[in-house]
N, C-alpha and C positions, 0 to 999 in steps of 0.2 A: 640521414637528413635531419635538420634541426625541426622541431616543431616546438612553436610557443606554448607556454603555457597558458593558461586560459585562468583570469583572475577573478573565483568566487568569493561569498559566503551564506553563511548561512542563519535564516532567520531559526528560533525556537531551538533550546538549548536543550531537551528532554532526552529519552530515549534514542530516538532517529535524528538526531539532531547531531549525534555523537556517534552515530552509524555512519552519515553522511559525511563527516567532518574527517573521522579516517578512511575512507571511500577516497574522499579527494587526497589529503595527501599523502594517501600511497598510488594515486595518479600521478604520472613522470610528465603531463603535460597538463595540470592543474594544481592552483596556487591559492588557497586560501588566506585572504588578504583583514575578509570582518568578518566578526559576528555579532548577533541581534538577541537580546532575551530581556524580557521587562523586568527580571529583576538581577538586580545590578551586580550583588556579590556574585549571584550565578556566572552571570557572563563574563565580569573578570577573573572569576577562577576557572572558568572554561578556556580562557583567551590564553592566559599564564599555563595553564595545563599542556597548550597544543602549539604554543610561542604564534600567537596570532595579537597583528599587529593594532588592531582597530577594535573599538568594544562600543556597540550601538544599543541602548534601550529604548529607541523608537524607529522599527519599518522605517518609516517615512523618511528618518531623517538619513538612514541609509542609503535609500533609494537614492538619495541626492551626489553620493558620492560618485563622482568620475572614473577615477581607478576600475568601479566595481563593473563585469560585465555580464554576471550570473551569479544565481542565486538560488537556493533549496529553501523552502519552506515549510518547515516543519512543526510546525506549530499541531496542538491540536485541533482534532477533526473540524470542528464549529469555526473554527479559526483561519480559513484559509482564504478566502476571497476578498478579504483586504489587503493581505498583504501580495498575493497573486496580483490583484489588479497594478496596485502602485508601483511595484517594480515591472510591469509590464507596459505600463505609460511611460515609464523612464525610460525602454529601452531596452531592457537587460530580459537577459533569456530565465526563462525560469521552470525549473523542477521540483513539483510540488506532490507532499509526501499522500498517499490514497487515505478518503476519497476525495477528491476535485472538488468537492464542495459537499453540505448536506442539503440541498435544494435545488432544483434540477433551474430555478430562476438564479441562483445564483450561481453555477454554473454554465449560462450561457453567456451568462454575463461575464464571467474569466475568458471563457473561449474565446469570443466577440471580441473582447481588449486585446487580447495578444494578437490574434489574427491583424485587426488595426494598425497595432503597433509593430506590425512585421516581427515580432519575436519567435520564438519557440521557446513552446507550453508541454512541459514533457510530466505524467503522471505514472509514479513511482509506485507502478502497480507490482512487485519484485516478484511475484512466481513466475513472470513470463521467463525468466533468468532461472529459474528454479530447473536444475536437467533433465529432472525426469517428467517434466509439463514439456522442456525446451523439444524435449526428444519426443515426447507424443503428439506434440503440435507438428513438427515434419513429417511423423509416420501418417499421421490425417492429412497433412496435406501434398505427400507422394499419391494418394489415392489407393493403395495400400487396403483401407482399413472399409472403402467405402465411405457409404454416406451418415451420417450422426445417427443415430436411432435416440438416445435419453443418455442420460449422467447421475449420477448419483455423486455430490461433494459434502461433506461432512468436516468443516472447520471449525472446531469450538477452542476453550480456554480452561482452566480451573480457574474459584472465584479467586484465587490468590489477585488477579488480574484487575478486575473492578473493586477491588476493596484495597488493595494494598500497594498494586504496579503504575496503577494511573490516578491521579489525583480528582480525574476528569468527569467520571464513566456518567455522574449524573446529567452530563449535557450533551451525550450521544448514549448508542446505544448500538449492542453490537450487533446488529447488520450492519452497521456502517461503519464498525471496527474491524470486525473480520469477515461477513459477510461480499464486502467490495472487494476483499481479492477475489474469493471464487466467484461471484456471479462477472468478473471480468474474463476470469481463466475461461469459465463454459463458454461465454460469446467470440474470444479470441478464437479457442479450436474450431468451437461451429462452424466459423467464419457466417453469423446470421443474427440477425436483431431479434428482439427478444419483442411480441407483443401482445400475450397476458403473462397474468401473476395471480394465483392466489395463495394466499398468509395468512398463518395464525402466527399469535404470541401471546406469552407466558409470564406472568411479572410480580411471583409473590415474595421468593429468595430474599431478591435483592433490594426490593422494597423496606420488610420486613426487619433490615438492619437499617434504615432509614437512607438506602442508597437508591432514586429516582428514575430507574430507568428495569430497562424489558431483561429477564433472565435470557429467554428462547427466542428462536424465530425459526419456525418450517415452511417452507414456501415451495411452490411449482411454477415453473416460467416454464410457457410454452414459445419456442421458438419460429420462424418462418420454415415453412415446407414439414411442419409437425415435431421436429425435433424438441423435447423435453427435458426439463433439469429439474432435479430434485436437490433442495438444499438444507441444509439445516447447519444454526449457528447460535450457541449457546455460551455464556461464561460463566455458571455455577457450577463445575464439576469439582470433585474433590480436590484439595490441595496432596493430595496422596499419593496422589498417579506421577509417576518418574518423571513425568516432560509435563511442562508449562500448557502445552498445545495437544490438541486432538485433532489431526490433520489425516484422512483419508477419500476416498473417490474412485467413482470407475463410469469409465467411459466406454459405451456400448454404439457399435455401426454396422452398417448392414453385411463387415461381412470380416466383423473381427469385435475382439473388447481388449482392454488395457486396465489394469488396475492400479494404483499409486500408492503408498503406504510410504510418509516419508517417517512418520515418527512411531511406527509400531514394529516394523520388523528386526529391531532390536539389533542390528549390524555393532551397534557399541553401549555393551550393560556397565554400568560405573556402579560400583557400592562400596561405601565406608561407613563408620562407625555410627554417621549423620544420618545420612541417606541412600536412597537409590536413585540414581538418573541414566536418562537415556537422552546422549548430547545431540541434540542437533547439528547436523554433517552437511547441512546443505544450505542453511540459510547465513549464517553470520554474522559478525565479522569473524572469521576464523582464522589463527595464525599458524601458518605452514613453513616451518623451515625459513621464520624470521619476514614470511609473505604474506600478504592479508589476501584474503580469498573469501567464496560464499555469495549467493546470488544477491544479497542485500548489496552485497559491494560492486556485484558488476553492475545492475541496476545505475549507482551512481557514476561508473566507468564510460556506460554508456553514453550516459548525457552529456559526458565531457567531448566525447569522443564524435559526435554527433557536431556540438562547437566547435571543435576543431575541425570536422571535417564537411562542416555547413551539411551535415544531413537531417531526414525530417526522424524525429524519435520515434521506436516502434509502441511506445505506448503514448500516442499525444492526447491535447487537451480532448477533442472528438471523442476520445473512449473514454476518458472520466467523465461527460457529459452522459454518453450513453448508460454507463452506469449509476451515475446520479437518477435517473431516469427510471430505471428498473429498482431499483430500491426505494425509491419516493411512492412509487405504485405497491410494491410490497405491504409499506406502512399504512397506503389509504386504502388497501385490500383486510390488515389486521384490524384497524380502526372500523370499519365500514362492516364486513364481515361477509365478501362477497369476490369475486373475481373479478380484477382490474384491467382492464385494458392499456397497453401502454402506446 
């Protein structure tokens, strides 16, 4: 049977920008129509690169476009609730890259508009798509595993990331770079809201090279019914270490544990003359036998797939609110020096 395609694009032409963009068109019922980035060589040699018909250096004036009926927004972190809002007043459905916002005010304020605007607000939280979180998420909730007892998540970065990967880092900071995937992963499995948090943070590193913002962050969020998570999220580690990313976790219940290790048990060692790496298998874009694959890409799969088949997103605006939420409490728990209620 025929299904339409569904005609996006996408704002912020960065990293995930370019995730997204072939996300959609190796979708067979999504059509990437524009793209959005404020500077101008970028976006037409994005546009030329990807034969994409429309090139916008202003949101807004996107938004106004007819044709358009969805839209990714990828912009950096600080960056998202302008341009969430205005194509959500326009109509258009939209997928916006984690976290939903960095203030838990202006994140209700995203939710509120779509909600209004009858859209769908889907937040591109991508380890829910990740398989080995996908498969521990069913195994917790077969019952299986029992009830949550505590977590232990461990997502950090080497500085290569704030000093060299993002232009950004001095207008966020990473909890809310890498942080808001896991403390979304832990509340998804719980299935349970998060209400305290106490945080410390660390901030001489990256300072020190006149880079503005927090090396570490450890924190405890206690969950309803006493469930606990331990988190820790760092981007100073060496430039040394084989993979970009220091991604591990275990997940403990009353009558089982699980542990994750996507980037340490070494399933693929690479070494030449340069270096050593250990590729990343699970996240993506990865090309398989001429197929784009990799939880990053079903992530965007999904949201199409959702417009097409008018369904609600499993990760919507509500969980990037909640997470906004838990994180804003984290930073007035390391500011404050005290446990925060959320």
């Amino acid at each position: 049977m025929f299904m339409r395609k569904v005609k996006v694009g996408v704002v912020g032409l960065g990293i995930m920008g370019r995730v997204h963009t072939r996300a959609y068109k190796s979708h067979p019922n999504a059509e990437v129509v524009a793209v959005c980035d404020i500077d101008e060589n970028r976006a037409k040699s994005f546009a030329r690169e990807f034969s994409i018909a429309k090139v916008y250096m202003d949101f807004r004036e996107m938004a106004e476009d007819s044709e358009l009926e969805a839209v990714s927004v990828t912009t950096p972190d600080f960056l998202h609730k302008e341009p969430v809002i205005t194509f959500a007043k326009a109509g258009k459905d939209v997928l916006c890259e984690k976290p939903l916002a960095t203030s838990t005010s202006d994140a209700e304020e995203m939710v509120k508009t779509a909600r209004n605007a009858g859209v769908k607000l889907m937040v591109a939280f991508h380890n829910r798509w990740s398989p080995p979180y996908a498969i521990l998420k069913s195994r917790a909730d077969s019952g299986e595993l029992g009830s949550p007892l505590y977590a232990y998540m461990r997502l950090c970065d080497t500085i290569y990331v704030p000093t060299r990967m993002i232009s950004w880092s001095s207008k966020t900071s990473v909890i809310w770079f890498l942080g808001s995937h896991v403390v979304d992963l832990v509340r998804w499995i719980f299935k349970k809201e998060a209400e305290k948090v106490y945080c410390i943070k660390r901030d001489y590193v990256l300072r020190s090279m006149n880079i503005e913002t927090e090396d570490l962050f450890h924190y405890i969020v206690e969950f309803q019914d006493g469930a606990v998570a331990l988190f820790e999220n760092s981007w100073v580690l060496p430039e040394t270490l084989p993979s970009v990313v220091d991604f591990a976790s275990k997940f403990v219940f009353t009558k089982g544990c699980i542990y994750v290790d996507t980037h340490h048990s070494q399933a693929m060692r690479v070494y030449t003359s340069m270096k050593a790496e250990n590729p990343d298998l699970f996240g993506g874009p990865l090309e398989i036998h001429e197929h784009l694959t990799g939880f990053n890409v079903r992530t965007v799969w999904h949201f199409v797939e959702c417009l097409v088949g008018d369904k609600t997103p499993l990760s919507a605006g509500e969980d990037g609110l909640a997470v906004t939420r838990i994180i804003e409490a984290a930073l007035k728990s390391a500011t404050e020096g005290r446990p925060v209620k959320i």
